[in-house]
C-alpha positions as a Markdown table, in Angstrom:
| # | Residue | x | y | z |
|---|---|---|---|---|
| 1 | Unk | 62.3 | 126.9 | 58.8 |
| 2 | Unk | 63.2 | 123.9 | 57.0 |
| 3 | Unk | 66.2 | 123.3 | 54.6 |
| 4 | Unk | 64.4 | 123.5 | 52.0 |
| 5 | Unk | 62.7 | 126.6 | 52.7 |
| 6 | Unk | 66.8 | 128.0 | 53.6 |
| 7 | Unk | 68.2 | 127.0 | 50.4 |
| 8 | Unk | 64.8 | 128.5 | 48.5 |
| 9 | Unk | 65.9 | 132.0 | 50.3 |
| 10 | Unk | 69.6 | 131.8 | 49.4 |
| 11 | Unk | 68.5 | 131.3 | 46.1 |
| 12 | Unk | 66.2 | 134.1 | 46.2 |
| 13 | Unk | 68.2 | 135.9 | 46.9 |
| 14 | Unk | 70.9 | 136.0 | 44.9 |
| 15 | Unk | 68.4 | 136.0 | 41.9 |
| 16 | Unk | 67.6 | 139.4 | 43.5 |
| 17 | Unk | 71.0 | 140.1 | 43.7 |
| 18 | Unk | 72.0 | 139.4 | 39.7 |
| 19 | Unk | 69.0 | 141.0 | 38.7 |
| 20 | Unk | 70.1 | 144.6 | 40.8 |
| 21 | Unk | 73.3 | 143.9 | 38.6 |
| 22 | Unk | 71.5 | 143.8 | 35.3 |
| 23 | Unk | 72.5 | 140.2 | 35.0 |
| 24 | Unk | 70.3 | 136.9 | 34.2 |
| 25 | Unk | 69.8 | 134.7 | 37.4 |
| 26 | Unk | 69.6 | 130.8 | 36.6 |
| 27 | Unk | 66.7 | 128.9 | 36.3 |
| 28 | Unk | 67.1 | 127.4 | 39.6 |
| 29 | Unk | 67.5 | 130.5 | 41.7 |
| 30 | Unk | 64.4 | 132.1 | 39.0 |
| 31 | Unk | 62.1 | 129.2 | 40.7 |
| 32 | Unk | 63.5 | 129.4 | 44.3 |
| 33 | Unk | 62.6 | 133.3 | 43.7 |
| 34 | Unk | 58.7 | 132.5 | 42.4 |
| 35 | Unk | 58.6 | 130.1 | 45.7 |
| 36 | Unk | 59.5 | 132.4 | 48.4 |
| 37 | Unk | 57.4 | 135.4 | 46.9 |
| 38 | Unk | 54.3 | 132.9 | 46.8 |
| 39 | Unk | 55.1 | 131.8 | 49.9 |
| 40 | Unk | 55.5 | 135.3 | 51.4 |
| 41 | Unk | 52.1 | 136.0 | 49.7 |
| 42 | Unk | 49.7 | 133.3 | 51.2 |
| 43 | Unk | 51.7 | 134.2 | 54.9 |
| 44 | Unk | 50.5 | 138.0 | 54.1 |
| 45 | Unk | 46.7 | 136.5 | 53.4 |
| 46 | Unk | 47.0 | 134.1 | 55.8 |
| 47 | Unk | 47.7 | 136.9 | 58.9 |
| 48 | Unk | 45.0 | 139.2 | 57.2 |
| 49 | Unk | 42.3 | 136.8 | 56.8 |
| 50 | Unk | 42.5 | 136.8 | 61.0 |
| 51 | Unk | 41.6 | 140.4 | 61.2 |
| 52 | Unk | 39.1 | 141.3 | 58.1 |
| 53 | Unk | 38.2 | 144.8 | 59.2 |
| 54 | Unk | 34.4 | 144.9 | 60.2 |
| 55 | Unk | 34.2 | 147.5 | 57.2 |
| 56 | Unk | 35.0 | 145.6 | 54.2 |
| 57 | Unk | 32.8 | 142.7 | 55.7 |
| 58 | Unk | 29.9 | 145.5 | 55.5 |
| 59 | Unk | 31.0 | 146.3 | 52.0 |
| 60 | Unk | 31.3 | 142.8 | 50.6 |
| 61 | Unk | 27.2 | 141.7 | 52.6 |
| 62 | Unk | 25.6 | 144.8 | 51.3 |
| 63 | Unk | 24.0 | 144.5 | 55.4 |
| 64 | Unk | 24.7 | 147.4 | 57.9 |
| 65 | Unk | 26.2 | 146.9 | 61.2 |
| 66 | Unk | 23.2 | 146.5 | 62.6 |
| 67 | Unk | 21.8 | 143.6 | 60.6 |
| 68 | Unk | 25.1 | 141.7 | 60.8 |
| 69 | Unk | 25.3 | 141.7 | 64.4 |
| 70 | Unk | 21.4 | 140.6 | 64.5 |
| 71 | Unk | 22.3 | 137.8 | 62.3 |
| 72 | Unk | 25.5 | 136.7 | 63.7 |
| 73 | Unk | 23.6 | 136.6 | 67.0 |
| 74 | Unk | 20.5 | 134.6 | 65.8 |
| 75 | Unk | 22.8 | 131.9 | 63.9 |
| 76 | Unk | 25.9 | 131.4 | 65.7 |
| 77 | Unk | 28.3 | 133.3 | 63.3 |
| 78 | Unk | 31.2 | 135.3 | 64.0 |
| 79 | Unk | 31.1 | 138.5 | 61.8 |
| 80 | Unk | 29.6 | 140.9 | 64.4 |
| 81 | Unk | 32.6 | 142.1 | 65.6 |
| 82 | Unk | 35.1 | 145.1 | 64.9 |
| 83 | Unk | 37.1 | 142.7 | 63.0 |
| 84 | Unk | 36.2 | 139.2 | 61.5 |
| 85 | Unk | 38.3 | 135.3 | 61.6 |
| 86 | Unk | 37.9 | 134.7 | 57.9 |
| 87 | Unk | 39.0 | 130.9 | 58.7 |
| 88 | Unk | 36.9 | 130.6 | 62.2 |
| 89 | Unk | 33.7 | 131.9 | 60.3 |
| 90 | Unk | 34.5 | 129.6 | 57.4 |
| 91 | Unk | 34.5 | 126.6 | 60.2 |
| 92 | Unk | 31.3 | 127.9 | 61.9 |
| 93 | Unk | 29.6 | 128.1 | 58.5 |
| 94 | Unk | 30.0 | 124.6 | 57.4 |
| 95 | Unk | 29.1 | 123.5 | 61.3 |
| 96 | Unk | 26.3 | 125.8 | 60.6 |
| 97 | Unk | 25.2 | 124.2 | 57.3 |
| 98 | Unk | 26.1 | 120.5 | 58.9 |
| 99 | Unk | 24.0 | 120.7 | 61.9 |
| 100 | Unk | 20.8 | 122.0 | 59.7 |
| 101 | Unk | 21.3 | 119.9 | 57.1 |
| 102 | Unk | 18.2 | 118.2 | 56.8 |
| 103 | Unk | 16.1 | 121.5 | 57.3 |
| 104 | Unk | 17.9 | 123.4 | 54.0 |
| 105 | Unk | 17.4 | 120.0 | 52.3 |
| 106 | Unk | 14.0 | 119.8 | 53.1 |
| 107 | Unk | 12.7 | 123.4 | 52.4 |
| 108 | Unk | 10.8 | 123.5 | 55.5 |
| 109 | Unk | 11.4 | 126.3 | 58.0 |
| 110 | Unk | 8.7 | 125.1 | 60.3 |
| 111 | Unk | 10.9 | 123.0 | 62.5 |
| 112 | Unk | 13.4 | 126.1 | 63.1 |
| 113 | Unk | 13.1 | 127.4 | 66.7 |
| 114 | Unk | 11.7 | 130.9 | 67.0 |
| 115 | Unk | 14.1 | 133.1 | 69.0 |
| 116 | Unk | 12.3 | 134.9 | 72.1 |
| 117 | Unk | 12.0 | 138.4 | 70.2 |
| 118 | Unk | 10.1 | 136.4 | 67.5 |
| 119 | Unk | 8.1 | 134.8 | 69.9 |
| 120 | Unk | 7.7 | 138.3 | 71.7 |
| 121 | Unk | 6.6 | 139.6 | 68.7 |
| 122 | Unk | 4.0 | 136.7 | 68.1 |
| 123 | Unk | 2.6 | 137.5 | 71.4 |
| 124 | Unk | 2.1 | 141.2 | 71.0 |
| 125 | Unk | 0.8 | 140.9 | 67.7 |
| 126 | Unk | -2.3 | 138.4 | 69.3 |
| 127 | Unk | -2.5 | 141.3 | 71.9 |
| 128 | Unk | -3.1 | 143.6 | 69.4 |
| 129 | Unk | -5.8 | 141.5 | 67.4 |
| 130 | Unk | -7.7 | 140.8 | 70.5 |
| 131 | Unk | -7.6 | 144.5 | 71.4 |
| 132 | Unk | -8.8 | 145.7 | 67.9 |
| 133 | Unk | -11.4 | 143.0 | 68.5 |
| 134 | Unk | -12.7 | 143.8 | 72.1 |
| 135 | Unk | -13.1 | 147.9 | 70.3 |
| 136 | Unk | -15.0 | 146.5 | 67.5 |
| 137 | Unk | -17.9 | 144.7 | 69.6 |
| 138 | Unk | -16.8 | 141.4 | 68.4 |
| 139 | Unk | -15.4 | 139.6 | 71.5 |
| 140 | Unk | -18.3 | 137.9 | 73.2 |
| 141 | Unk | -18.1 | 136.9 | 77.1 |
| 142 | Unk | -17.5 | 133.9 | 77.4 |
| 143 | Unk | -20.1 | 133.5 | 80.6 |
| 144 | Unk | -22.6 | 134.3 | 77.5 |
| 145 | Unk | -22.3 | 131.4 | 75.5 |
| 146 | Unk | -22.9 | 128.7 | 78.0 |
| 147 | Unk | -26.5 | 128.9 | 78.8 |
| 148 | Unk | -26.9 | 129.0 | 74.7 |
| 149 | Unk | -25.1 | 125.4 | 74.8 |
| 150 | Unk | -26.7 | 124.3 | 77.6 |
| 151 | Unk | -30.0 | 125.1 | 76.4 |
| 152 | Unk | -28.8 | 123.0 | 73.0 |
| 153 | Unk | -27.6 | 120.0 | 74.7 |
| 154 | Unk | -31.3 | 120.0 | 76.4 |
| 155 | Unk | -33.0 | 120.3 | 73.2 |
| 156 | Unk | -31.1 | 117.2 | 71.9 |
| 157 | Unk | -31.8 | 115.6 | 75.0 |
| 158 | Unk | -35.5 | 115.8 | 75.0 |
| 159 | Unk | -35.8 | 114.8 | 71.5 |
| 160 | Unk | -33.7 | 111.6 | 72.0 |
| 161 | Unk | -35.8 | 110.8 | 74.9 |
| 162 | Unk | -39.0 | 111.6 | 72.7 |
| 163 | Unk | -37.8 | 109.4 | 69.8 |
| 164 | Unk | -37.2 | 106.3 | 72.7 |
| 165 | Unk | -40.5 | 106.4 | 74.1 |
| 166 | Unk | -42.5 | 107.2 | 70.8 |
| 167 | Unk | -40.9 | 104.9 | 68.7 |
| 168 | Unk | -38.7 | 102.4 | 70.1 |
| 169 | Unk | -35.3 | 101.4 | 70.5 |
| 170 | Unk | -34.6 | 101.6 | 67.0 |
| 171 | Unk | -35.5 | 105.2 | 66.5 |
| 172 | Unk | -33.5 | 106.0 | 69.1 |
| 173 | Unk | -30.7 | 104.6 | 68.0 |
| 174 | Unk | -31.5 | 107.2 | 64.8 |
| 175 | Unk | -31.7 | 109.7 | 67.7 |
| 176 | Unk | -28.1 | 109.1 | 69.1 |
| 177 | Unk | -26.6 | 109.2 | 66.1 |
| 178 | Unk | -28.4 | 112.0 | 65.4 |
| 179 | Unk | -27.7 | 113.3 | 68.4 |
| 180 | Unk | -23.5 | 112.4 | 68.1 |
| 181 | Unk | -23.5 | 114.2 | 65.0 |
| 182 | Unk | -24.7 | 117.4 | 66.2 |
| 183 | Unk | -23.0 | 117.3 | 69.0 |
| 184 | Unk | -19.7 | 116.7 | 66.4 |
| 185 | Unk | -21.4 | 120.2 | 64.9 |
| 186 | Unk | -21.6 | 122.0 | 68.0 |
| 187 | Unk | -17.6 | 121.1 | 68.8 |
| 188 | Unk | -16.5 | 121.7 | 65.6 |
| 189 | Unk | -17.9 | 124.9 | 65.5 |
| 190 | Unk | -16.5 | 125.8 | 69.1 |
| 191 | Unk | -13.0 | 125.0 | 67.7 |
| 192 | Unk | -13.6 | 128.6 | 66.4 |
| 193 | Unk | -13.7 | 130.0 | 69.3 |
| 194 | Unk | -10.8 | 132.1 | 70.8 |
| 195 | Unk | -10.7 | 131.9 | 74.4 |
| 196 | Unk | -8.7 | 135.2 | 76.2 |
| 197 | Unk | -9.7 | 136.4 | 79.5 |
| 198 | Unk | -12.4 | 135.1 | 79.8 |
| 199 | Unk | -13.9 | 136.2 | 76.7 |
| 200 | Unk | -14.7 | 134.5 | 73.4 |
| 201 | Unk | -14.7 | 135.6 | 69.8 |
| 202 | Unk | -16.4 | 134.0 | 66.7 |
| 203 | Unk | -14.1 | 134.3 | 63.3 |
């Protein structure tokens, strides 16, 4: 306690005092007595902001327990507990906000990393696709599909060669590029084409 503080209680209280007694206390000991009952006030708040029961932290979110403790585990924020640090939480928040700074700014979510029940959830939900698939007839072997390509890449083949002895160089140049485009047509439609255990499916 400093002197100032000790002088600011003696006057306190002996504007308590005067005013027990019905009588006027001075302007002096009037302010000392504002001073020490703000102070008193902000130490009150200042030891209760420490322990913010988990309740009224439910109350003010509108989130159940549940969801709080979900977030507070997926960001790095500590109001999951049975009682929350109102000035630790403010610090993690504006660590929080620092560190993603450019993402908020940006708008663009993409860059967040996925936590594992996300990705878990990701995972099943392809599961599930390809299941529903495989039960609708529409996942295709993919031991199926090769002879079909093979037998494509021949037919360009042939007809290259055909061009070349038929009608020269030049219309076999026509041939290749011909030939490159289709081919760019046959792997651009194979881009389509979902690979999973050994199987293949056409969207």
């Amino acid at each position: 306690m400093t002197l100032s503080d000790k002088i600011d209680r003696d006057l306190a209280r002996q504007a308590l005092e005067k005013q027990r007694q019905g009588q006027r206390p001075s302007v002096r000991e009037m302010a000392a007595l504002r001073r020490v009952e703000r102070d008193r006030q902000e130490q009150e708040f200042s030891d209760l902001s420490t322990k913010i029961p988990q309740k009224w932290w439910r109350e003010w979110s509108g989130r159940q327990t549940a969801t709080l403790k979900a977030q507070a585990a997926r960001y790095g924020l500590p109001f999951g507990g049975k009682a929350i640090d109102l000035p630790k939480l403010v610090r993690a928040l504006h660590d929080f906000l620092a560190a993603n700074a450019h993402k908020l700014a940006s708008g663009d979510e993409r860059n967040a990393t996925p936590t594992a029940r996300e990705l878990r959830q990701a995972e099943d939900a392809k599961i599930r696709r390809l299941e529903r698939l495989k039960m609708e007839g529409r996942l295709v072997p993919i031991e199926e599909l090769w002879p079909a390509i093979d037998a494509f890449a021949g037919h360009i083949r042939r007809a290259g060669e055909s061009l070349l002895r038929n009608h020269g160089p030049e219309a076999h140049d026509l041939g290749v590029i011909g030939r490159d485009h289709h081919g760019y047509v046959a792997v651009h439609d194979l881009k389509d084409v979902k690979i999973s255990n050994r199987s293949a499916n056409f969207l």
